[in-house]
DRENDO-1510 file (C-alpha; in Angstrom, 1 decimal, always signed):
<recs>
REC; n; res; u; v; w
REC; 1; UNK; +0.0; +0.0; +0.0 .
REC; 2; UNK; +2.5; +2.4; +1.1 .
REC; 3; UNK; +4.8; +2.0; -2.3 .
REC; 4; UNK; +1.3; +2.4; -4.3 .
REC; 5; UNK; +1.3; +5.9; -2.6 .
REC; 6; UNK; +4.5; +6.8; -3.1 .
REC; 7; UNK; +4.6; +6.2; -6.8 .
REC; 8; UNK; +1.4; +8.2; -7.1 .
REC; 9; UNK; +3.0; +11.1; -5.5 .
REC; 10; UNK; +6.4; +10.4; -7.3 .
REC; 11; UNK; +3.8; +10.2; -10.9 .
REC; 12; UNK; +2.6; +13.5; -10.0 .
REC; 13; UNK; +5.6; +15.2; -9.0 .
REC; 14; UNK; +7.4; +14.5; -12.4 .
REC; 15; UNK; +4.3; +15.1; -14.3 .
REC; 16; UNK; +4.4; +18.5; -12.9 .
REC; 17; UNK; +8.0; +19.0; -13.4 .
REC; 18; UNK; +7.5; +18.2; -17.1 .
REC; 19; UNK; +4.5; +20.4; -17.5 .
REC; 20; UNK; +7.0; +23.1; -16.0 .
REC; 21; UNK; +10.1; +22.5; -18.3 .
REC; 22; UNK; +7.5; +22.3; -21.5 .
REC; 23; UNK; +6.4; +25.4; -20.4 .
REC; 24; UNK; +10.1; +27.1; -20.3 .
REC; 25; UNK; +11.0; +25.5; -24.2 .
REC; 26; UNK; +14.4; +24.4; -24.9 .
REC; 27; UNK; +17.6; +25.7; -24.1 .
REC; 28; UNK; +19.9; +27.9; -25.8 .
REC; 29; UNK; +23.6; +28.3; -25.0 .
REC; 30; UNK; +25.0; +31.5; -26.0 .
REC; 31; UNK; +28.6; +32.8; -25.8 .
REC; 32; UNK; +29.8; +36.5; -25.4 .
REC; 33; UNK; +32.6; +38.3; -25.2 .
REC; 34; UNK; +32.7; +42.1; -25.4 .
REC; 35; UNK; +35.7; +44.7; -25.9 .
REC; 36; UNK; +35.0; +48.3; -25.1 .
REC; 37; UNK; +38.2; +51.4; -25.8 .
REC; 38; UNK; +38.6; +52.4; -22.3 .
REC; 39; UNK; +40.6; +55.4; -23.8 .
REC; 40; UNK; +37.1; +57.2; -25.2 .
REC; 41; UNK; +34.8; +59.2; -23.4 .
REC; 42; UNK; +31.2; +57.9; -22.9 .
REC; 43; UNK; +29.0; +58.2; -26.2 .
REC; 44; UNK; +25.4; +57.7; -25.6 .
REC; 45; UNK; +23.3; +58.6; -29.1 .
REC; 46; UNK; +23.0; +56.3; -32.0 .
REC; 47; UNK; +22.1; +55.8; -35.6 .
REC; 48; UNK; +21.7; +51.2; -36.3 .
REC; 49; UNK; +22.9; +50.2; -40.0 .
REC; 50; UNK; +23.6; +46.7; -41.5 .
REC; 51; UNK; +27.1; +45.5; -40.9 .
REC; 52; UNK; +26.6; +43.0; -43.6 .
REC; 53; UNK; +27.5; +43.4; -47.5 .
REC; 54; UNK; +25.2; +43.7; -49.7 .
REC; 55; UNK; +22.0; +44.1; -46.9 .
REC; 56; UNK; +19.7; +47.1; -47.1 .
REC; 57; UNK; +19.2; +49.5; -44.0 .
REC; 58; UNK; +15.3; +49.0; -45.5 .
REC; 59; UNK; +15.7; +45.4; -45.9 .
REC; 60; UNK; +12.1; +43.9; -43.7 .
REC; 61; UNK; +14.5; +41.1; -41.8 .
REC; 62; UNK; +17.0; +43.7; -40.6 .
REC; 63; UNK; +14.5; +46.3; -39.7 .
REC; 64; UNK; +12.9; +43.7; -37.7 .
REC; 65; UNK; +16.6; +42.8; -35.9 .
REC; 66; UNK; +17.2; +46.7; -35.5 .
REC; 67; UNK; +14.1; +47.0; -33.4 .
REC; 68; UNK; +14.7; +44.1; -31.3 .
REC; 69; UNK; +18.7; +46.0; -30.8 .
REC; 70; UNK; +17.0; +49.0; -30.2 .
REC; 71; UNK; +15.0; +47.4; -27.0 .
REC; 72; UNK; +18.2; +46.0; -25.7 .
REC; 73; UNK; +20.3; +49.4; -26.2 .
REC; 74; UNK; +17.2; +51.5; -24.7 .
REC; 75; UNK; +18.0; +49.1; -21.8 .
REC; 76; UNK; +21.3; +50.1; -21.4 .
REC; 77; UNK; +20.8; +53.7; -21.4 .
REC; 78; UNK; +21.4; +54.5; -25.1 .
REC; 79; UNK; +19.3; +57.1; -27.0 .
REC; 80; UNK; +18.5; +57.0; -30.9 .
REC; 81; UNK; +19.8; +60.2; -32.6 .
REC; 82; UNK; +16.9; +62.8; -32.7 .
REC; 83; UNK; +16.4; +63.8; -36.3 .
REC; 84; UNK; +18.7; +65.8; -38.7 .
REC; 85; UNK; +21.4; +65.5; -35.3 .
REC; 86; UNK; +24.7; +63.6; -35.4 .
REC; 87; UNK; +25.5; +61.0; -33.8 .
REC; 88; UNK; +28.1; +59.8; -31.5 .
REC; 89; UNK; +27.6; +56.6; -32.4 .
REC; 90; UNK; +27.1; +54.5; -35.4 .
REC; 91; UNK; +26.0; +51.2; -34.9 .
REC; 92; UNK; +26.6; +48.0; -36.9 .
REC; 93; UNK; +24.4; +45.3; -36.6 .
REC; 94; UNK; +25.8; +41.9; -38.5 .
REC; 95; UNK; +24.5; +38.2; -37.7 .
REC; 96; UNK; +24.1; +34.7; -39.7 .
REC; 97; UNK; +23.5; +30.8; -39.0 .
REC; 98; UNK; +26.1; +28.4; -40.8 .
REC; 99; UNK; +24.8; +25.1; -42.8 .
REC; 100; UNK; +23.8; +22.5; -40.1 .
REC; 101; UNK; +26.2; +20.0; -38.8 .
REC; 102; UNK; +25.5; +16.0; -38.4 .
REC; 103; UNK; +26.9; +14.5; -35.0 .
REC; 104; UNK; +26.1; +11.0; -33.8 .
REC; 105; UNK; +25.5; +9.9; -30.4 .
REC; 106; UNK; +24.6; +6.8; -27.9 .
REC; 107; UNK; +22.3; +6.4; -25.5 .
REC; 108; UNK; +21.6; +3.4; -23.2 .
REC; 109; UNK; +18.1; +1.3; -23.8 .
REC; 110; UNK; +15.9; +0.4; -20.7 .
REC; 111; UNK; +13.8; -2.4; -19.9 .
REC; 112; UNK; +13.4; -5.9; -18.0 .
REC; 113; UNK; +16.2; -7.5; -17.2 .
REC; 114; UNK; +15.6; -11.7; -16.0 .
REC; 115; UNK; +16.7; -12.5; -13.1 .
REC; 116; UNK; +17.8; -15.9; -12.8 .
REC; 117; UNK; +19.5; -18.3; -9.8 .
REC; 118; UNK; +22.5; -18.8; -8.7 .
REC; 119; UNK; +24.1; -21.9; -6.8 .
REC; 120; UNK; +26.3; -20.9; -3.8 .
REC; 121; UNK; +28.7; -23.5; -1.0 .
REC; 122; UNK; +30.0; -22.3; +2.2 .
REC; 123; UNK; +32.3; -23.8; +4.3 .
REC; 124; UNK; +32.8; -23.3; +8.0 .
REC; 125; UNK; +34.7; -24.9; +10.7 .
REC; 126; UNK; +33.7; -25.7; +14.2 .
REC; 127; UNK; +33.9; -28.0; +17.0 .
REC; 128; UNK; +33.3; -30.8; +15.1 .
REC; 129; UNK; +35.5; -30.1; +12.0 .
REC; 130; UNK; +34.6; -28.3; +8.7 .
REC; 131; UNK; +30.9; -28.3; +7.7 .
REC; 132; UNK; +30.0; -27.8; +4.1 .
REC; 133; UNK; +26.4; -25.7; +3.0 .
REC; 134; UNK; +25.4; -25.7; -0.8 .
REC; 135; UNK; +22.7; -23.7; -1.5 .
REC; 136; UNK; +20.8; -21.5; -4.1 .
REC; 137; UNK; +20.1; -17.7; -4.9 .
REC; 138; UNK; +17.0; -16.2; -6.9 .
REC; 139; UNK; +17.5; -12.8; -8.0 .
REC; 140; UNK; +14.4; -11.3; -9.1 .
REC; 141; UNK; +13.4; -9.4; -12.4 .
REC; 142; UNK; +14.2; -5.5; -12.6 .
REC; 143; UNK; +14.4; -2.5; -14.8 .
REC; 144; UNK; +17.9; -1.6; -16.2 .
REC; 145; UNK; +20.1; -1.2; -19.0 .
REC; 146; UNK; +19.5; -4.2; -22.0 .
REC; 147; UNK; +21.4; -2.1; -24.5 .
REC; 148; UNK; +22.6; +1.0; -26.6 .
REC; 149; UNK; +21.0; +2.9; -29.5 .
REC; 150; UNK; +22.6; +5.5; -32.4 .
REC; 151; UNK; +20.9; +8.6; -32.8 .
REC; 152; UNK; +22.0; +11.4; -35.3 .
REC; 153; UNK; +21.9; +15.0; -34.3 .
REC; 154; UNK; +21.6; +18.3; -36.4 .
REC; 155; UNK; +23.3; +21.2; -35.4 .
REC; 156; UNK; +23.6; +25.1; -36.7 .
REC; 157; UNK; +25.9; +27.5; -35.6 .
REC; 158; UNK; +24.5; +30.8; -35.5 .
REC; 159; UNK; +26.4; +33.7; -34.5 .
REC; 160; UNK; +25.7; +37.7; -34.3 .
REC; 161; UNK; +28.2; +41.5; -33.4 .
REC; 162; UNK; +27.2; +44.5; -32.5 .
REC; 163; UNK; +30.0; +46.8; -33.6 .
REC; 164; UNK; +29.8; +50.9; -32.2 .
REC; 165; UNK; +32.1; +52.9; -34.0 .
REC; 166; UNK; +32.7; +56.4; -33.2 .
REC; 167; UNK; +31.5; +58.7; -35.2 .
REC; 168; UNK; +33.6; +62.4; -33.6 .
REC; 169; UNK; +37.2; +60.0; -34.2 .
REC; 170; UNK; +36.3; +59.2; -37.4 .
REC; 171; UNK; +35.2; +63.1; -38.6 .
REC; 172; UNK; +38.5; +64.0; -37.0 .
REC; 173; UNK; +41.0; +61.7; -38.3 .
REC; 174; UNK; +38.8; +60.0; -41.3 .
REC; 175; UNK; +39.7; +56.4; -39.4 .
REC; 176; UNK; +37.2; +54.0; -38.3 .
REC; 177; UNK; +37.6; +53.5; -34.6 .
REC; 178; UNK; +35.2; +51.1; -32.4 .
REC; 179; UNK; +34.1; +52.2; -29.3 .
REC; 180; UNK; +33.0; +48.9; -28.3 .
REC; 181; UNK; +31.8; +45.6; -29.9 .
REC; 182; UNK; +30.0; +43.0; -28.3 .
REC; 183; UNK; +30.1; +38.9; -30.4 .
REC; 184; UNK; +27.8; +36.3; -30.0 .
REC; 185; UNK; +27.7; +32.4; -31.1 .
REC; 186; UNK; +25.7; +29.7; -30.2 .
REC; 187; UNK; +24.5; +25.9; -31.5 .
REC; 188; UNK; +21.7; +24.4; -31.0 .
REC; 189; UNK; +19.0; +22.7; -33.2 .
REC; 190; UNK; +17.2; +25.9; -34.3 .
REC; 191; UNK; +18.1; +26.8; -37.9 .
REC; 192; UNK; +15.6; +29.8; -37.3 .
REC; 193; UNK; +17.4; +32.9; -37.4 .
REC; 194; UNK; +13.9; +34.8; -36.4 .
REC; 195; UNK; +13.7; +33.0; -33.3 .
REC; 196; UNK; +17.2; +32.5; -32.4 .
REC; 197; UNK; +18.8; +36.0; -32.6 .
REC; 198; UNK; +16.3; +37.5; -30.2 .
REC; 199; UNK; +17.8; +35.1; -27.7 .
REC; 200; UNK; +21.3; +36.2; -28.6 .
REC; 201; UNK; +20.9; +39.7; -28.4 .
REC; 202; UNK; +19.1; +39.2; -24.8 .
REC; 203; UNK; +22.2; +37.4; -23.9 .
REC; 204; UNK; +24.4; +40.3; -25.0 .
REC; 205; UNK; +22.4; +43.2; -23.2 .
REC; 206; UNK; +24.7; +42.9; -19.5 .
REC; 207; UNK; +27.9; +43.0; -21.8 .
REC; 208; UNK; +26.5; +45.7; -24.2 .
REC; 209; UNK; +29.6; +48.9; -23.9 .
REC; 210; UNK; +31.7; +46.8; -21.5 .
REC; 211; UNK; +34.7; +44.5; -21.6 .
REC; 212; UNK; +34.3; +41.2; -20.3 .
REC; 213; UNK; +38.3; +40.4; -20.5 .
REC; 214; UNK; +36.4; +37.0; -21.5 .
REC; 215; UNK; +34.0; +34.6; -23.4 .
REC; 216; UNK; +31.1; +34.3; -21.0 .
REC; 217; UNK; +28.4; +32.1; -21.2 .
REC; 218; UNK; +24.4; +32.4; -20.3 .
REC; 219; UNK; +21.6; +29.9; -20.9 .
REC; 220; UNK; +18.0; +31.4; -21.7 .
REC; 221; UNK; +15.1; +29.8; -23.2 .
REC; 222; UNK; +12.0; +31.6; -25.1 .
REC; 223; UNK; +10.6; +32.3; -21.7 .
REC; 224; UNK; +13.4; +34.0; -20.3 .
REC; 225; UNK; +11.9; +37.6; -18.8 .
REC; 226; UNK; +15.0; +39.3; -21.4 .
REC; 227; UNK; +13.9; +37.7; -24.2 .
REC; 228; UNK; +10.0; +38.4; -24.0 .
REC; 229; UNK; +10.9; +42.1; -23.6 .
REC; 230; UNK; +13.1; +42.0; -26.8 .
REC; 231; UNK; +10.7; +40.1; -28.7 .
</recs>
């Protein structure tokens, strides 16, 4: 009766925990590292253009990845140019997803496993010399490993930078010279560059104008409170 009971409760409790993680959605694993010129002053206003060859400021998919910047610069205290004023800072947005890689992996196969018996002899020695037992073992049937399967796995590599480059140092000197830029990678499953660089970007905002002095890593899901407000 009592183990009835407990694996009702234990049913429930990992129903509930499923019902929870479907909730969340997969993982994603994203790596940043950021660089930031310590040598420049603060620059705070902004104009957003493509950093990609060949990619329109008017094209629909990049105006819909400005926007989502936008929210995470707003965030970190950055203000859109007002109209007709310069700049302190232009702003290059560049992202992409690779062509999907194949891994292959194992995992171990449940189910019954016989049990079976087993004869055992004993030997002892006492007052009246050595005494021989023979007997037998029966070990009953259980769940565990009976084997291995092969399963394929497809992978993209997706990857984004936000490049600021200072618009006063380049007016003064004609050179391009970054104030700060801020990469991001990640693989997963996803090929979906729409859903996936949302994520990215939310996993940049902390390291956005900053130098991490290292590749740091953060796990967010669709759920993740950053990622609805960029969305």
């Amino acid at each position: 009766m009592f183990h009835r009971q407990m694996l009702k409760i234990l049913t429930a409790v990992f129903g509930l925990l499923a019902v929870g993680c479907a909730s969340l959605g997969p993982r994603f694993y994203v790596d940043v590292s950021a660089l930031r010129d310590s040598q420049l002053a603060e620059r705070r206003t902004y104009v957003v253009y493509p950093g990609l060859q060949g990619v329109d400021p008017t094209d629909l998919q990049f105006r819909e990845f400005a926007g989502q910047l936008e929210r995470v610069l707003l965030a970190k205290g950055f203000k859109p140019a007002a109209l007709n004023a310069r700049p302190d800072l232009l702003i290059l947005l560049s992202y992409g997803i690779g062509e999907p890689r194949t891994s292959y992996y194992s995992y171990p196969v449940f189910g019954r496993v016989s049990g079976g018996t087993s004869t055992f002899t004993a030997s002892t020695f006492g007052p009246g010399g050595f005494t021989q037992t023979t007997g037998t073992v029966t070990s009953p049937t259980r769940h565990g490993v009976v084997g291995t399967r092969t399963a394929a796995r497809r992978e993209f590599q997706r990857w984004a930078a936000i490049e600021a480059v200072d618009i006063e140092t380049f007016i003064n000197t004609q050179k391009i010279s970054q104030a700060w830029r801020t990469e991001m990678t990640s693989s997963g499953s996803s090929g979906d560059l729409r859903r996936v660089l949302p994520v990215m970007l939310a996993a940049s905002q902390p390291y956005i104008g900053v130098n991490t002095r290292q590749q740091v890593r953060r796990v967010l899901n669709d759920d993740s409170p950053e990622v609805v407000a960029i969305r």
